[in-house]
C-alpha positions as CSV (number, residue, x, y, z in Angstrom):
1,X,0.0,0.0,0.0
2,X,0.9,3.5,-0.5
3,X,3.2,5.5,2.0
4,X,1.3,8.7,3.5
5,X,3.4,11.5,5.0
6,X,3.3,10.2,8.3
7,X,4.8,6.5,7.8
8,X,3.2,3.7,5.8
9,X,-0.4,2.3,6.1
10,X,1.1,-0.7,7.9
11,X,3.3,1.5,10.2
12,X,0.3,3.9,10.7
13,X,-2.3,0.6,11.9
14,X,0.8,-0.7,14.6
15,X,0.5,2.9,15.8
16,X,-3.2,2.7,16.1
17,X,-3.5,-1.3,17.8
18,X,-1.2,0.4,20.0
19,X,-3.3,3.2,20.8
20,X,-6.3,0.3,21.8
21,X,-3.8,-2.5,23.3
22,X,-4.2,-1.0,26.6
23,X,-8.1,-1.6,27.0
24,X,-7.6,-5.0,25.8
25,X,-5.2,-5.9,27.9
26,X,-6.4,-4.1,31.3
27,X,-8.8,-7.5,30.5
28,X,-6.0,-10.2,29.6
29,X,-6.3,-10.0,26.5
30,X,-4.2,-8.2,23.5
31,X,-4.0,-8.1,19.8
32,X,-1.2,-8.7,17.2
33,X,-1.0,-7.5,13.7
34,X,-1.0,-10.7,11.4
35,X,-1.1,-8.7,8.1
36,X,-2.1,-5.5,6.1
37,X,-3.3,-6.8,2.8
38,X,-3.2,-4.5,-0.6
39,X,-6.6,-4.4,-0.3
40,X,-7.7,-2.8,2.6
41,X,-8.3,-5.7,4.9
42,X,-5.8,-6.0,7.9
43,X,-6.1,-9.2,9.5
44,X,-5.3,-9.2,13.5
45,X,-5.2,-12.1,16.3
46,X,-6.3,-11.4,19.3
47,X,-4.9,-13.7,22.0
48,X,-4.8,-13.9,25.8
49,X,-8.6,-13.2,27.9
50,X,-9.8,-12.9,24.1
51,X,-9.6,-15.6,22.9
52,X,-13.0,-18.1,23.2
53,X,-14.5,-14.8,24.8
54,X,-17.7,-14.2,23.5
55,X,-17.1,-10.7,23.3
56,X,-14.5,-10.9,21.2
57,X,-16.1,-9.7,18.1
58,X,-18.0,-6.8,19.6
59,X,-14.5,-6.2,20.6
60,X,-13.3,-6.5,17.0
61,X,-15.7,-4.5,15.4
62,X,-16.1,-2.0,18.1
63,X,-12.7,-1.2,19.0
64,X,-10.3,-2.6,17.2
65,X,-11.9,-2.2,14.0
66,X,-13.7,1.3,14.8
67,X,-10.0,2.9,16.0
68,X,-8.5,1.2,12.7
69,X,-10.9,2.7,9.9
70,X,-10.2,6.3,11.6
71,X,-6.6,6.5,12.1
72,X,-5.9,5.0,8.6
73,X,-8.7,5.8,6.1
74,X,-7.0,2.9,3.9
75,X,-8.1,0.4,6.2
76,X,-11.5,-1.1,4.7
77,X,-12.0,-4.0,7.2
78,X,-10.3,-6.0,9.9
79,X,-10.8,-9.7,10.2
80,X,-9.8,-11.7,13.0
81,X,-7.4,-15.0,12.3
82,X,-7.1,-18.0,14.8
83,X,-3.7,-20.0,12.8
């Protein structure tokens, strides 16, 4: 993906799970960046307290996801990997 004027896409969504990591992880849980794909879609694994939780995907969408599409408007979507 393109380079903006403030780092890459991919360097700009590390800064921005960084910016949420705490909230996840004042739970036990956390996330890791698996990938930022050409098109849009960043994929993520969420690990620790997160994982099996069932409110992992409100999680997801309403954090992870939700911080993500405003700090880099290249972000389309963000999917959640298990492998």
């Amino acid at each position: 993906m393109e380079q903006g004027t403030d780092g890459t896409v991919e360097e700009r969504v590390r800064r921005s799970l960084e910016a949420v990591r705490p909230f996840l992880q004042a739970d036990g849980g956390d996330v890791e960046l698996v990938k930022v794909r050409e098109d849009g879609f960043v994929e993520v694994r969420l690990t620790g307290a997160c994982v099996g939780c069932p409110m992992s995907r409100m999680t997801l969408r309403a954090g992870v996801e939700r911080r993500l599409l405003r700090d880099v408007p290249e972000v389309c979507r963000v999917e959640q990997v298990t492998a």
